[in-house]
C-alpha positions as CSV (number, residue, x, y, z in Angstrom):
1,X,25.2,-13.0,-28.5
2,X,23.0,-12.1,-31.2
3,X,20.5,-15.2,-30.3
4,X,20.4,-13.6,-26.8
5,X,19.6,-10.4,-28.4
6,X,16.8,-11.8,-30.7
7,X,15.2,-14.0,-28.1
8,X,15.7,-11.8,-24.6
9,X,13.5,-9.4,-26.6
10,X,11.3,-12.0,-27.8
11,X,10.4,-13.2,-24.3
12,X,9.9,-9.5,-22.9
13,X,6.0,-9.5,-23.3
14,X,5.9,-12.8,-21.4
15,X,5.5,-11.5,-17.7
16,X,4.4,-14.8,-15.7
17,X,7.6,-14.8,-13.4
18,X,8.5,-13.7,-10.5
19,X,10.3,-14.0,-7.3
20,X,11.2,-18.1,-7.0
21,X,9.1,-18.6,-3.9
22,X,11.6,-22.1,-4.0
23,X,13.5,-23.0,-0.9
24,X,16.2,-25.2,-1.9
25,X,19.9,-26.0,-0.8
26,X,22.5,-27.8,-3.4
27,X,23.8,-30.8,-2.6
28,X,27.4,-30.0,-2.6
29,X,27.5,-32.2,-6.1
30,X,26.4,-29.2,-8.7
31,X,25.9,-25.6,-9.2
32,X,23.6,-22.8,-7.5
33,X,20.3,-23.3,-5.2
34,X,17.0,-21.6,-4.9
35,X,16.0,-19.2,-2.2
36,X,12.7,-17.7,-1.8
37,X,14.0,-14.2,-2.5
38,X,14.3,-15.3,-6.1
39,X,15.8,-14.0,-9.1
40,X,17.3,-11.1,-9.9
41,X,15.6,-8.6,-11.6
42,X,15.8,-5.9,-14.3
43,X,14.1,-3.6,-16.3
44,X,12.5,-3.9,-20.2
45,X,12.7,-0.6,-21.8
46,X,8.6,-0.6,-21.7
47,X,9.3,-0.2,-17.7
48,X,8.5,-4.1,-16.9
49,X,10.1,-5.6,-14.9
50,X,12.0,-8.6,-15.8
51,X,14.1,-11.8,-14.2
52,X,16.9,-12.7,-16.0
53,X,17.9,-14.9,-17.2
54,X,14.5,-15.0,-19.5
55,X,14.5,-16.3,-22.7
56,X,12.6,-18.1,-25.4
57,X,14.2,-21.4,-26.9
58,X,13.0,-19.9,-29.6
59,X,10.6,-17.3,-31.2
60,X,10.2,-19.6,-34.6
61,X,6.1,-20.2,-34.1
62,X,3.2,-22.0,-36.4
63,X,0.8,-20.1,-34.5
64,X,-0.5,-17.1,-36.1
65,X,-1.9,-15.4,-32.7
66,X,-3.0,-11.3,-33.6
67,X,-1.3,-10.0,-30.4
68,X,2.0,-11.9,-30.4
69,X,5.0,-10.1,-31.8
70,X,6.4,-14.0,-32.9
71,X,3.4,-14.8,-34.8
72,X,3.9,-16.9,-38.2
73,X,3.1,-13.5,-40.5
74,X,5.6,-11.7,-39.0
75,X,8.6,-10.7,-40.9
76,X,11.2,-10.6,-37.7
77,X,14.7,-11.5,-37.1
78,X,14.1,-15.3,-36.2
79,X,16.4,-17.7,-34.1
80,X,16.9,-20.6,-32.1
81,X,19.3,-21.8,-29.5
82,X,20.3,-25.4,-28.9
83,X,19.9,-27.0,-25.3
84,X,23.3,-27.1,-25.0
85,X,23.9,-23.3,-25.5
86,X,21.1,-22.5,-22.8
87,X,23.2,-24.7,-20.3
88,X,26.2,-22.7,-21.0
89,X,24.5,-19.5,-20.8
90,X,22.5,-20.1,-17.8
91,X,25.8,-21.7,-15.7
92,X,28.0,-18.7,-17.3
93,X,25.6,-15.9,-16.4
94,X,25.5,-17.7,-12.5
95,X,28.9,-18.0,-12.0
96,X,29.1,-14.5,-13.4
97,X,26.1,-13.4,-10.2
98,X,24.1,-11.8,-13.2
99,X,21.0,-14.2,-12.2
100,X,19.8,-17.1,-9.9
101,X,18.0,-18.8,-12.2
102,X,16.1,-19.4,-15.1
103,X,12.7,-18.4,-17.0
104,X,12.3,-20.5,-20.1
105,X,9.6,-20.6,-22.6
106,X,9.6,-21.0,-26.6
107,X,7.6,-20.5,-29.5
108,X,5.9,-23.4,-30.9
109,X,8.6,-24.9,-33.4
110,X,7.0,-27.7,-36.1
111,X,4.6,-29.0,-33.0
112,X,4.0,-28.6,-29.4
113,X,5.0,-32.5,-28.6
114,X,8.6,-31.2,-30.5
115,X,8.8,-28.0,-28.9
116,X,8.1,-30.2,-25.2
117,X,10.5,-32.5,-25.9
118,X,13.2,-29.6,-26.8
119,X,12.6,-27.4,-23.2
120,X,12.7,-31.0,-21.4
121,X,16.2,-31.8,-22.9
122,X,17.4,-28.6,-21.7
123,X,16.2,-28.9,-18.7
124,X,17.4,-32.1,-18.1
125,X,20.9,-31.2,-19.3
126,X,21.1,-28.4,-17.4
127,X,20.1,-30.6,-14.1
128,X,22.5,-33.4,-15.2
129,X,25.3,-32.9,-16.9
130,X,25.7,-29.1,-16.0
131,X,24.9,-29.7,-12.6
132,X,23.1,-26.8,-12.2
133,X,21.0,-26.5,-9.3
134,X,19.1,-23.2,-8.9
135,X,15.7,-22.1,-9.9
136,X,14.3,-22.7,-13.5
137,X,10.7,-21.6,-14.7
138,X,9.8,-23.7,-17.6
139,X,6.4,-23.1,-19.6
140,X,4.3,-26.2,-20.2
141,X,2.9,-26.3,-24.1
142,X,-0.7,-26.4,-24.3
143,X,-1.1,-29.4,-26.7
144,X,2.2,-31.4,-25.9
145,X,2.7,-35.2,-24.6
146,X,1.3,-35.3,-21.6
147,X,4.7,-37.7,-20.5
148,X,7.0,-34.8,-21.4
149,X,5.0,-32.3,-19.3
150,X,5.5,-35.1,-16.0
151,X,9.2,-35.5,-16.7
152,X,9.8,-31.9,-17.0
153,X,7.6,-31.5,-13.9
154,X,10.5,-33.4,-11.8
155,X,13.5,-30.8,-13.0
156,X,11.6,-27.4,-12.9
157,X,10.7,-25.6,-9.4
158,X,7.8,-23.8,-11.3
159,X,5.8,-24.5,-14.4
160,X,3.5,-22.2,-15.8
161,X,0.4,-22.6,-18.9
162,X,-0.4,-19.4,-20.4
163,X,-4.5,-18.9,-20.5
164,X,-3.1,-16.0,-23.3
165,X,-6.7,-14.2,-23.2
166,X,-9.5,-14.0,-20.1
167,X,-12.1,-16.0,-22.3
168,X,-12.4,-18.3,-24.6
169,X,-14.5,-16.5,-27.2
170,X,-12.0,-13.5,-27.2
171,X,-9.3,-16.7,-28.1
172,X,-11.1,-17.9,-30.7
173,X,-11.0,-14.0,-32.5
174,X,-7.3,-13.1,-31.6
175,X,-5.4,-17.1,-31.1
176,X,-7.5,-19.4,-33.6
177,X,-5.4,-22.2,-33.7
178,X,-5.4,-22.2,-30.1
179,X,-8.3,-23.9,-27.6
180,X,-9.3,-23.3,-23.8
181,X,-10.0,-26.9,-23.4
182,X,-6.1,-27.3,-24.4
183,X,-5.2,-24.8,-22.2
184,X,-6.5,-26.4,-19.3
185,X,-5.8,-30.0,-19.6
186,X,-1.8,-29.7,-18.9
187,X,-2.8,-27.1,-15.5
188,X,-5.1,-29.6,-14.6
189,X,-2.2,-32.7,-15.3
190,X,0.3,-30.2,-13.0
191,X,-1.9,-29.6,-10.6
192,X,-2.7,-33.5,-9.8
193,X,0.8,-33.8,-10.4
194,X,1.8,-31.6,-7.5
195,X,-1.3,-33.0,-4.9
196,X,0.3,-36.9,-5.8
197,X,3.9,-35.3,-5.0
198,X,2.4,-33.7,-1.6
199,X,0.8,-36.9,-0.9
200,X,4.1,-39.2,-0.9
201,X,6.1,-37.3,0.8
202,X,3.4,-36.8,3.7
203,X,3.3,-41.1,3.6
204,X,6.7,-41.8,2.8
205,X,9.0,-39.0,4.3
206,X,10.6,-38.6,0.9
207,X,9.6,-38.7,-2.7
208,X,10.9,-36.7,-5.6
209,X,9.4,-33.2,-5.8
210,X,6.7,-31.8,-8.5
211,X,6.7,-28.6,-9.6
212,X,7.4,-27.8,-5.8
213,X,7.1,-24.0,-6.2
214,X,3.5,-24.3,-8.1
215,X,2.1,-23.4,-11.4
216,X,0.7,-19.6,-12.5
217,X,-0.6,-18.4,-15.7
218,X,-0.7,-15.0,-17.8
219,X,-3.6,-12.9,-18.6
220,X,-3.7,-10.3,-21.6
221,X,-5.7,-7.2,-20.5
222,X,-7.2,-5.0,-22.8
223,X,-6.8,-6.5,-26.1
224,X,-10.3,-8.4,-25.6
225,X,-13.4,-6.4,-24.3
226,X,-14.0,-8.2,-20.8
227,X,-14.6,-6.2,-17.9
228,X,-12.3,-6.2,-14.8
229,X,-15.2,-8.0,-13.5
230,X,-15.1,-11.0,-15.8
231,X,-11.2,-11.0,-15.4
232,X,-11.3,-11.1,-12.0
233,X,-14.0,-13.8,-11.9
234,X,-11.9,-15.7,-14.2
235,X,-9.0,-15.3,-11.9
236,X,-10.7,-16.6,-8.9
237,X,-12.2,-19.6,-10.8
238,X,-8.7,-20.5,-11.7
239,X,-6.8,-20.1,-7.7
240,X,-9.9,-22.6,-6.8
241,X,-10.3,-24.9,-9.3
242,X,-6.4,-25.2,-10.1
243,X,-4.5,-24.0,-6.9
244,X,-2.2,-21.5,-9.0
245,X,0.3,-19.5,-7.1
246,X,0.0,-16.4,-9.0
247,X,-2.3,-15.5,-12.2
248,X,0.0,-12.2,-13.7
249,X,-2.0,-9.9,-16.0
250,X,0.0,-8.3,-19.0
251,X,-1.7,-5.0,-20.1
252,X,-1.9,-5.2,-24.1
253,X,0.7,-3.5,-26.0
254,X,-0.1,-3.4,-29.7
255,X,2.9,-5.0,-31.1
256,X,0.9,-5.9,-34.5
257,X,-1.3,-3.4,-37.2
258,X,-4.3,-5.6,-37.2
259,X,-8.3,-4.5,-37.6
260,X,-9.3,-7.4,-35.0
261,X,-7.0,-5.5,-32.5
262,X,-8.2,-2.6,-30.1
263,X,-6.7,1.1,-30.5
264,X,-4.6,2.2,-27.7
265,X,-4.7,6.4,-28.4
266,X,-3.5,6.1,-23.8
267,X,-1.1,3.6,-24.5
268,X,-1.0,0.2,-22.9
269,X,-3.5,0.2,-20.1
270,X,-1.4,0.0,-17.4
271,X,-3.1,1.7,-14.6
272,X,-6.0,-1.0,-15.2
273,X,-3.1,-3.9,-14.4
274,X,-2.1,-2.5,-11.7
275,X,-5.6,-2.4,-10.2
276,X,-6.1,-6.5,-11.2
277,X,-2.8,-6.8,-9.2
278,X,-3.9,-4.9,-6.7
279,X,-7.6,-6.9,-6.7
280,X,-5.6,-10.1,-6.9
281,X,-4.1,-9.6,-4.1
282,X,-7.2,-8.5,-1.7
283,X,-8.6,-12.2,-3.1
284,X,-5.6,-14.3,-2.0
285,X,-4.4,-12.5,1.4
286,X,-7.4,-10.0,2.3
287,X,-10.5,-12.8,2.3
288,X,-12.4,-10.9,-0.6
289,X,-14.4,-12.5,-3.4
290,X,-14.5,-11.0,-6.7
291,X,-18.6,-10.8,-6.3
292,X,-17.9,-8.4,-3.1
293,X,-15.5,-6.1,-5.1
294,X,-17.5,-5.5,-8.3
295,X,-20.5,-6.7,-10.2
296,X,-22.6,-7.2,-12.9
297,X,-24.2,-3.4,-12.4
298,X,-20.5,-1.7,-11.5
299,X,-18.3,-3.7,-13.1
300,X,-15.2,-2.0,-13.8
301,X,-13.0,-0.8,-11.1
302,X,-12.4,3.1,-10.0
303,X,-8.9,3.8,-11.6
304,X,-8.5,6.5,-9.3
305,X,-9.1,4.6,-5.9
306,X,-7.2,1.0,-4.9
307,X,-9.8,-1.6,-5.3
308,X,-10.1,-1.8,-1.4
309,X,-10.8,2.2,-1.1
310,X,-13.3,1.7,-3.8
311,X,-14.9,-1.2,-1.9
312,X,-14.6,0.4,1.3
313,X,-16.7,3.9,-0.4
314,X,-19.2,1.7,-1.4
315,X,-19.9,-0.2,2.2
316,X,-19.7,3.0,4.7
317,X,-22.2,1.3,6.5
318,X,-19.3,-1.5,7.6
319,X,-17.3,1.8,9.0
320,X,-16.0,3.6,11.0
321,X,-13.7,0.3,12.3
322,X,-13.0,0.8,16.2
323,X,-9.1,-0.1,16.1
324,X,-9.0,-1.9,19.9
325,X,-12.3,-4.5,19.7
326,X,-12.5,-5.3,15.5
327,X,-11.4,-8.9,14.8
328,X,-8.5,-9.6,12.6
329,X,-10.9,-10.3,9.8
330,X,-12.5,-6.9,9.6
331,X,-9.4,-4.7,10.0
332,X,-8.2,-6.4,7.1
333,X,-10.7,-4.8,5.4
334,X,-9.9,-1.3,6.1
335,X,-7.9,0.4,3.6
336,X,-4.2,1.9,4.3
337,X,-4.3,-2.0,7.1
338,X,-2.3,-4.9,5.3
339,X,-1.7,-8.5,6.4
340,X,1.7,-7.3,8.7
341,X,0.4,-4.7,10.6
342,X,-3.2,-6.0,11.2
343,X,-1.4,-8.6,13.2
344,X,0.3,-5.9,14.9
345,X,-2.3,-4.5,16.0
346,X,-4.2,-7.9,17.0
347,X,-0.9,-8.4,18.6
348,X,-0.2,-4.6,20.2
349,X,-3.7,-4.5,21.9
350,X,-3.6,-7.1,24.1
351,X,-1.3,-5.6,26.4
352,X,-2.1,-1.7,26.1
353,X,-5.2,0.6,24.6
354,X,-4.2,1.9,21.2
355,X,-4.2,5.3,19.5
356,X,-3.3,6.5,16.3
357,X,0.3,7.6,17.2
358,X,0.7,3.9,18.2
359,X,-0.8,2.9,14.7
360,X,2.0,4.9,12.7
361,X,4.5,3.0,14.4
362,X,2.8,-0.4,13.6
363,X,2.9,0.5,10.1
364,X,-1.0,1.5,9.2
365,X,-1.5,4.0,6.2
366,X,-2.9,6.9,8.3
367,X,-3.5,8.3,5.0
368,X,-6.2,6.3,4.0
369,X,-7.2,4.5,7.4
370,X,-8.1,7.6,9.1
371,X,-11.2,8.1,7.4
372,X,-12.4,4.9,8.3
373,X,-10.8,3.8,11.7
374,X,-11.2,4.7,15.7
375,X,-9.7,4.4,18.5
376,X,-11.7,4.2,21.9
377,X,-14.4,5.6,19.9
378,X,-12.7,8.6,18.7
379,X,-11.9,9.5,14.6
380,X,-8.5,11.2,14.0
381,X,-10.6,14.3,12.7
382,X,-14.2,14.4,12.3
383,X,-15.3,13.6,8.7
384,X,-18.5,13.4,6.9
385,X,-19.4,9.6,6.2
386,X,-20.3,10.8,2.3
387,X,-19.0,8.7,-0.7
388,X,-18.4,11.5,-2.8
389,X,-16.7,13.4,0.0
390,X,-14.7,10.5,1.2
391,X,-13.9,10.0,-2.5
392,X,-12.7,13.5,-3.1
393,X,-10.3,12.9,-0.2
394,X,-8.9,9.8,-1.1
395,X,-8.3,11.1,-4.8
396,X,-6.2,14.5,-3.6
397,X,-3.0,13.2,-3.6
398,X,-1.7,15.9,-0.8
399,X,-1.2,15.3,2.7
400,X,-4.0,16.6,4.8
401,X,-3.7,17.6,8.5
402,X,-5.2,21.3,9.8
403,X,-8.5,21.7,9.3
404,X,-9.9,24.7,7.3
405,X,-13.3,27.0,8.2
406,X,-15.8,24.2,7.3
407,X,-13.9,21.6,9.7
408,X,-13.7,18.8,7.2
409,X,-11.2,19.7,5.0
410,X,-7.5,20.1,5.7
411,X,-4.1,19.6,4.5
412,X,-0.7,20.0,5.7
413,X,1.0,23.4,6.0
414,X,4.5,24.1,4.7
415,X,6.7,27.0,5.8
416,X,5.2,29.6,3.3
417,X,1.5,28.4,3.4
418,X,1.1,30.2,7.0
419,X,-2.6,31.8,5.7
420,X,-2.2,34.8,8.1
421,X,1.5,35.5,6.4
422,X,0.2,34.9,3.0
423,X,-2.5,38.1,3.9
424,X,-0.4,40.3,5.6
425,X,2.0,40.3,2.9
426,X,-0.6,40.6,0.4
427,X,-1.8,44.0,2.2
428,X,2.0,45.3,2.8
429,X,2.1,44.7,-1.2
430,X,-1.2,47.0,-1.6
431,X,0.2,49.5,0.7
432,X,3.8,50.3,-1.1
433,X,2.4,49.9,-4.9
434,X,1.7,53.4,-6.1
């Protein structure tokens, strides 16, 4: 238990997991499954969110990385668990409906070939002589036999390299005994391995399954000085080149007292990861590039705005959107429309005219869309086509409806904001005070 303390804790910084995305029944022979709803989930007390069970084999590490809490020149609590005593915990934790799988990863222990070979023994116990058939997340060390990093491929549903830092001059400052080039050679080694898997089975019927729930990686944001636009260029680069499922971004906490490291007087910069996420997803479901949401001359997103608002203010001339003739590609691009209910509404309007009552119900953020949307030609309210206005809008966080004297600007009425009531109470007051 006090292994599990040390290395749960350990591993808490490590965010590249998520829901399995792994659809897989046991065979009636073992333990467990994997369904796409995933793992269950918790809470670090930094407010991350966390899948359990998620743990390092250990946070022992010859790496003497700035930002990493389980560098060399720390003085922490160090430990180590045996394959065996992952097994146990992963099967007792299951059988216990704590989690649905497993998120392993390690520090680097006297070499990455050793520390390989260790996370492929466990997995391979836990797959063999545990039985144990539900989802495990292993990472793949940047450096190790490529033969361990196949075999390992064949147990795991998801396997995941760690690019640590968005480029690989800000590696060489903050992770000097690690490389890009090093990096990339064992995604490149999954990803083959995956498109060879595909292959088979699409030739054969059957063949055994690589890394059939795909690779990701993990970002650090904010300890470097790239711009969300070289982040999210770097992002891009790596969903075509390698075909990741997910790149995560992990907003820098400072964990270490180091001059190479960035002051944080706001804290970790959270807000900013939320906007990559947000920007990460507009380039894998919405059909943007990262050279349409920012550039070299703006290249830092509006924390204030999502990144599709803040693209959306700065193309008025693609707007207003009429709701019953736009293709599917452009409502996508209209902010407070996702994925589910612009098909809905490609869906809805072939049988009947829609308005904006009708959007509600489909699920469209009137919030947001209305100052960009019509419907046979009409707006919800008439609004100035102004970036700055628009912008103002978008910002106010309160509901707006009724419009005020100047016609543009409204916002919903409670029971005591009747204006008229507000006055005539206001003169009664005058009237009685001495």
């Amino acid at each position: 238990m006090k292994k599990l303390e040390i290395l749960t804790d350990a591993a808490k910084y490590d965010v590249a997991c998520t829901s399995s995305g792994s659809q897989r029944s046991g065979d009636g022979t073992g333990i467990g499954n994997a369904v796409k709803a995933g793992i269950c989930h918790s809470f670090s007390s930094d407010g991350r969110c966390i899948s359990l069970l998620k743990i390092l084999l250990t946070n022992e590490c010859i790496y003497d990385c700035k930002y990493c809490v389980n560098r060399c020149s720390n003085d922490v609590p160090r430990a180590a668990f045996t394959p065996d005593e992952v097994c146990r915990l992963t099967v007792e934790f299951y059988r216990r409906n704590y989690i649905e799988g497993l998120f392993l990863s390690s520090g680097i222990l006297y070499n990455p070939t050793y520390t390989m070979g260790l996370l492929y023994e466990t997995v391979r116990r836990l797959r063999e002589v545990y039985r144990f058939q539900g989802y495990i997340h292993i990472k793949a060390i940047p450096g190790a036999d490529p033969e361990a990093v196949r075999l390992a491929g064949f147990l795991v549903d998801r396997m995941s390299v760690n690019l640590e830092l968005p480029t690989a001059e800000g590696l060489s400052r903050l992770a000097p005994n690690k490389h890009r080039k090093t990096i990339l050679t064992p995604m490149r080694q999954i990803q083959n391995g995956i498109a060879v898997s595909r292959e088979e089975v699409a030739l054969y019927g059957h063949a055994p399954s690589f890394v059939p729930a795909g690779q990701s990686t993990q970002m650090i944001i904010g300890a470097t000085p790239e711009n969300d636009y070289q982040i999210l260029s770097v992002a891009e680069n790596l969903y075509r080149k390698f075909d990741l499922k997910r790149v995560f971004y992990s907003a820098f906490v400072r964990v270490n007292d180091d001059r190479e490291l960035p002051a944080l007087p706001g804290g970790p910069p959270l807000l900013r990861e939320h906007r990559l996420y947000q920007a990460d997803w507009l380039l894998r479901f919405y059909g943007f590039s990262a050279g349409e949401l920012l550039s070299e001359e703006r290249p830092d997103f509006n924390i204030l705005l999502d990144p599709k608002a803040d693209w959306a203010l700065r193309h008025l001339e693609e707007f207003p959107v009429e709701i019953n003739r736009a293709p599917y590609e452009r409502l996508l691009r209209v902010p407070g429309i996702g994925v589910k209910s612009a098909r809905r509404i490609a869906q809805s309007r072939r049988n009947s005219v829609l308005n904006f009552d009708h959007l509600k119900k489909l699920g469209v953020v009137l919030k947001r869309a209305q100052y960009f949307i019509t419907c046979s030609g009409r707006m919800l309210y008439p609004v100035r086509m102004e970036e700055d206005y628009l912008a103002r809008q978008l910002i106010d966080s309160r509901e707006k409806l009724p419009f005020e004297a100047d016609r543009f600007t409204y916002r919903q009425l409670s029971l005591f904001d009747d204006r008229r009531f507000v006055r005539d109470q206001q003169d009664y007051v005058r009237q009685v005070q001495p």
